[in-house]
C-alpha positions in Angstrom: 0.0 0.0 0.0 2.9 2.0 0.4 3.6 2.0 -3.4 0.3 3.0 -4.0 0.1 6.1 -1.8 3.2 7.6 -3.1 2.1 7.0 -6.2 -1.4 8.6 -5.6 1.1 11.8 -3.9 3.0 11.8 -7.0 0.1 12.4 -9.0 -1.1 15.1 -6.5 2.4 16.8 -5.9 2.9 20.5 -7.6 -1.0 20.7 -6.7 -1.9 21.4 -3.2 -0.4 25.4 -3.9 -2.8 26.0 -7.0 -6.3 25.7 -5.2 -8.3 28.5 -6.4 -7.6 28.1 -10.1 -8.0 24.4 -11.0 -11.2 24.6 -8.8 -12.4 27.2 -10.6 -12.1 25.8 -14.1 -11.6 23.0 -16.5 -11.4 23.0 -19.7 -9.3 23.7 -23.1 -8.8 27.2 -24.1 -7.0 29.3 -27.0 -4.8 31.7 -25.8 -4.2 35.3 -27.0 -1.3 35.9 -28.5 -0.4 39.6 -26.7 1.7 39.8 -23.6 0.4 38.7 -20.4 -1.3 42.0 -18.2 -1.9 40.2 -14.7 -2.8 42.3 -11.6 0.0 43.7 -10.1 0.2 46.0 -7.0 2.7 48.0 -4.7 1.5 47.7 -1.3 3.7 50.7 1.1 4.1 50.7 4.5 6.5 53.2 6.3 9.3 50.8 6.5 9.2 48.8 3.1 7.3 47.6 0.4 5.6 44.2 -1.1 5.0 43.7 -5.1 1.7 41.5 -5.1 1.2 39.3 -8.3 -2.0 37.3 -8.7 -1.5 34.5 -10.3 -2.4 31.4 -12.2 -1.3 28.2 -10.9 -1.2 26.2 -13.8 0.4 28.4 -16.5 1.4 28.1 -20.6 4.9 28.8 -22.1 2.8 32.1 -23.7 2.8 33.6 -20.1 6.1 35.0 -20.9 7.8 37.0 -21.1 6.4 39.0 -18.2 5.9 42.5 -18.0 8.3 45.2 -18.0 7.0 46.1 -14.4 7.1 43.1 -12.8 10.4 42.2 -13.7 11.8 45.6 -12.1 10.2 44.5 -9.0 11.3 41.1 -8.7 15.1 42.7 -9.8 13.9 44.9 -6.6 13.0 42.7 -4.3 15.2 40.3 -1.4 13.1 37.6 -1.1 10.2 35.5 -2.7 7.2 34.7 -0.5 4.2 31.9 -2.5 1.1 30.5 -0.4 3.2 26.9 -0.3 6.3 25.8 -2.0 5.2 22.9 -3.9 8.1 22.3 -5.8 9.8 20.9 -2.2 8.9 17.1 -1.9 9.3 16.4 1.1 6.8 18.5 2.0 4.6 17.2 -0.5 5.2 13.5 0.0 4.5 13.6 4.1 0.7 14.7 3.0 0.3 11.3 2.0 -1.8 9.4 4.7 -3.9 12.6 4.0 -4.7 12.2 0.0 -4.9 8.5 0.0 -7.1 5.6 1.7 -5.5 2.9 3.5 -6.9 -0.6 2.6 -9.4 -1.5 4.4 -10.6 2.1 3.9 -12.1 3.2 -0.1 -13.5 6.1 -1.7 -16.6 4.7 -1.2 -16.9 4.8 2.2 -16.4 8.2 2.3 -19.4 9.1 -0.2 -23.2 8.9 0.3 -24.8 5.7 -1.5 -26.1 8.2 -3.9 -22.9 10.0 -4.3 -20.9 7.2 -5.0 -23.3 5.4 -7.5 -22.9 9.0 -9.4 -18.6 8.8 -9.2 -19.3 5.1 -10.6 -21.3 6.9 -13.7 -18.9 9.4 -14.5 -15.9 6.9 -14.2 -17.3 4.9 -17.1 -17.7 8.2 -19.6 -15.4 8.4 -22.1 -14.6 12.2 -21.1 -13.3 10.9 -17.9 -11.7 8.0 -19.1 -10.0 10.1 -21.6 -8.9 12.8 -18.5 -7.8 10.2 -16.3 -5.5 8.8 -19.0 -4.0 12.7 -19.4 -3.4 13.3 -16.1 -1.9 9.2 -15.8 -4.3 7.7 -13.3 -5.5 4.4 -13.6 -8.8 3.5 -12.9 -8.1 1.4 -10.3 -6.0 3.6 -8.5 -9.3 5.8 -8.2 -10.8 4.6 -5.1 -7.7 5.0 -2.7 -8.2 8.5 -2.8 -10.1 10.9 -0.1 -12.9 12.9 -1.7 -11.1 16.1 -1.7 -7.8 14.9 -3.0 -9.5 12.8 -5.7 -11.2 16.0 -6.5 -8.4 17.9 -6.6 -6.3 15.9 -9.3 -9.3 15.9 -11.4 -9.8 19.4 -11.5 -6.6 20.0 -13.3 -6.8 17.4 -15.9 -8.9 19.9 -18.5 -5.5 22.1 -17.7 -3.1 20.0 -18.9 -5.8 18.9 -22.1 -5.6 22.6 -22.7 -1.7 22.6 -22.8 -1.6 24.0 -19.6 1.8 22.7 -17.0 2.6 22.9 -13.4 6.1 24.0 -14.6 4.5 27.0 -16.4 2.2 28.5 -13.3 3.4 31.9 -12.1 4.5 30.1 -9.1 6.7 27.9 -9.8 8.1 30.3 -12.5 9.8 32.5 -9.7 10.2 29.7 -7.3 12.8 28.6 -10.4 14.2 31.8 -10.4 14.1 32.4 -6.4 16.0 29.2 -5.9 18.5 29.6 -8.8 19.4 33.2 -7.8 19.9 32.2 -4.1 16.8 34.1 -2.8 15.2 33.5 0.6 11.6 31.4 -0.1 9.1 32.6 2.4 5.6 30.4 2.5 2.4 32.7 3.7 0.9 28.9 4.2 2.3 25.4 3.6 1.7 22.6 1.9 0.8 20.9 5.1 -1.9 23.6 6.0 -3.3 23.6 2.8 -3.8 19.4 2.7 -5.2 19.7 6.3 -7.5 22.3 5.5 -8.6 20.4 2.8 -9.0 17.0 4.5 -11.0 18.7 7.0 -13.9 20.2 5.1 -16.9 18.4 5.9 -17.6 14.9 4.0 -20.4 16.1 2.2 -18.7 19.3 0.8 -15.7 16.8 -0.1 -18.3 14.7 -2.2 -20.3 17.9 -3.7 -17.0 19.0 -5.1 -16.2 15.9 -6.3 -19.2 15.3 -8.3 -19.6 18.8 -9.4 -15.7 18.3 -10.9 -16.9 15.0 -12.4 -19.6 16.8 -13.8 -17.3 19.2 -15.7 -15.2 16.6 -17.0 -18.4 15.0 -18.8 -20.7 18.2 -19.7 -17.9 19.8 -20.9 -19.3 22.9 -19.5 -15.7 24.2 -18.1 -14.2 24.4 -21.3 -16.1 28.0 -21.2 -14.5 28.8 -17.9 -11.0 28.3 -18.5 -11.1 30.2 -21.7 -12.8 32.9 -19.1 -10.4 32.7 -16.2 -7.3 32.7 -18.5 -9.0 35.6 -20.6 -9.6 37.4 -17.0 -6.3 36.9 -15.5 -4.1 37.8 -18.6 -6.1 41.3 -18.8 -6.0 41.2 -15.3 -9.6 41.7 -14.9 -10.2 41.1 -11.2 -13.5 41.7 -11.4 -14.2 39.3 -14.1 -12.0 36.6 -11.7 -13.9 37.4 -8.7 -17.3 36.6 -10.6 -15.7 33.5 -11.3 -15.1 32.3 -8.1 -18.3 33.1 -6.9 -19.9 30.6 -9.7 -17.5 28.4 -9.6 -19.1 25.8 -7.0 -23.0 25.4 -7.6 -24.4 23.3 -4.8 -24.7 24.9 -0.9 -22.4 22.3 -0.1 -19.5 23.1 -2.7 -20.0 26.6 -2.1 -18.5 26.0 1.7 -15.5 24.1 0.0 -14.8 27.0 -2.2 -15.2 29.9 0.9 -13.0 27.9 2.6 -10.4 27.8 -0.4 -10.5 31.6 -0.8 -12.3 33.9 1.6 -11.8 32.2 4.6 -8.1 32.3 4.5 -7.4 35.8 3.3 -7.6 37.3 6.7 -4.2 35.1 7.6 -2.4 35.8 4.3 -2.9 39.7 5.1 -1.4 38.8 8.3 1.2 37.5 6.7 2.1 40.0 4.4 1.5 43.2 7.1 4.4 40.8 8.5 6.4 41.8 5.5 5.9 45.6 5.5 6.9 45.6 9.2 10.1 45.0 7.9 12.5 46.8 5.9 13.2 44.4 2.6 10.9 44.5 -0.2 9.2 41.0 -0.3 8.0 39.7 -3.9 4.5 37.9 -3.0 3.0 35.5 -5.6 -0.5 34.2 -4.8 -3.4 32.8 -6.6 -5.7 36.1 -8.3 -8.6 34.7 -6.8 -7.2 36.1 -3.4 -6.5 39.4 -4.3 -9.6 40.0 -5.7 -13.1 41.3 -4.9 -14.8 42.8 -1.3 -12.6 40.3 0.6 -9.3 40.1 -1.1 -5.8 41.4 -0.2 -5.6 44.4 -2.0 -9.3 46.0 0.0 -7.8 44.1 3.8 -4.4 45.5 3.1 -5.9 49.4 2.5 -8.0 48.8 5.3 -5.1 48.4 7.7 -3.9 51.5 5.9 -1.2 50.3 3.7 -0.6 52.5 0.6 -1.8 50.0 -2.5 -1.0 51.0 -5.9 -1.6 49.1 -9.0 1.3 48.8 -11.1 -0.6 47.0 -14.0 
């Protein structure tokens, strides 16, 4: 069983960091062909300054280059600071008891009868079967994974149909550079908190997200949301990715998975980058544009604890 857990973590590892987005969406998309615009901001305090970047987790080689602006920053800045860094394994691999099922334990156990005779359904659609191929899970590897985790692999196969990579996501883009240039890697979260929020929703949010990813994968109805989202975040339409994650779950029940995803953990990545500005080094902070975004985001708590925001593009 061993074997099989690691397996199931390496499938899941370079994920846990990218929430918002691959819940968000799935789908295939055509890119545009102009320069990438994301939301970027200065946020001031008396001491120091952080460059905020919004991002998009899993990303596509015509990301780059970036921006005039946001190079200078990162050129500017003395360290990186991402919600996890996914690229460490170690990390990743000790979430395994958390993503997988030990025998005797099984998906099913974990679903409704009802719930689980849908996941059965969707399992034998060729949509799926085609998506689980991409992403290079076998089908009988499917029922040693929790709810959520199963979930969350799934969510990111229409990604990487679309042409989309891990590699490519903002993130791991100046992770790259952070660790090749020697720069100090500061995490607002961790790849620990992030599984253990996750494993800790409530079962029957688990299984609503589950089928409503499922659901996706066969309707096909995502393909229109990833073409948004991307659309959104390379004009770096906040308002547009906002809207997004408001529709993104549809059911009661997915709807507390996805507040607990985004709004619900704002108030501690402010924390964490007030933190920063107490300081005296410019900090370069990469996190998903679904956070920064809208009534609750970082850029509206940050002015509210009367920081100086700019938006630099």
């Amino acid at each position: 069983m061993l074997r099989s857990a690691l397996y199931a973590l390496r499938v899941l590892s370079g994920f846990l960091a990218r929430r918002a987005p691959a819940f968000l969406v799935a789908g295939a998309c055509t890119l545009a062909t102009a320069q990438s615009h994301p939301a970027f901001f200065e946020v001031s305090s008396t001491t120091s300054k952080v460059y905020l970047l919004g991002s998009i987790h899993m990303g596509h080689k015509d990301f780059y280059p970036l921006p005039a602006s946001i190079e200078q920053a990162w050129k500017a800045s003395k360290s990186l600071a991402v919600e996890a860094d996914a690229s460490d394994p170690a990390a990743t691999m000790a979430m395994a008891t958390l993503m997988v099922c030990m025998p005797p334990d099984s998906l099913d156990q974990h679903l409704s009868p009802e719930g689980w005779k849908q996941v059965e359904t969707h399992f034998r659609n060729p949509k799926v079967v085609e998506g689980l191929q991409k992403v290079g899970l076998p089908e009988a590897a499917l029922k040693m994974f929790q709810p959520w985790a199963l979930a969350a692999t799934l969510s990111v196969v229409p990604f990487l149909q679309g042409g989309f990579d891990v590699a490519s996501g903002i993130d791991m883009h100046f992770l790259k550079r952070a660790k090749e240039e020697n720069r100090a890697i500061l995490q607002i979260e961790s790849v620990d908190f992030q599984a253990k929020l996750l494993s800790g929703l409530p079962k029957n949010s688990q299984e609503a997200m589950l089928l409503e990813t499922l659901e996706g994968l066969t309707s096909g109805k995502a393909k229109v949301e990833i073409s948004r989202l991307v659309a959104a975040w390379t004009q770096g339409d906040l308002d547009q990715i906002q809207r997004l994650s408001q529709n993104a779950a549809k059911s009661p029940e997915a709807k507390i998975w996805m507040r607990s995803l985004l709004e619900t953990r704002n108030p501690g990545m402010a924390d964490k980058i007030a933190g920063y500005l107490a300081g005296h080094d410019p900090v370069f902070v990469v996190v998903g544009a679904a956070h920064v975004a809208g009534p609750e985001g970082l850029v509206e708590r940050l002015k509210q604890r009367g920081f100086k925001v700019r938006r630099l593009f």
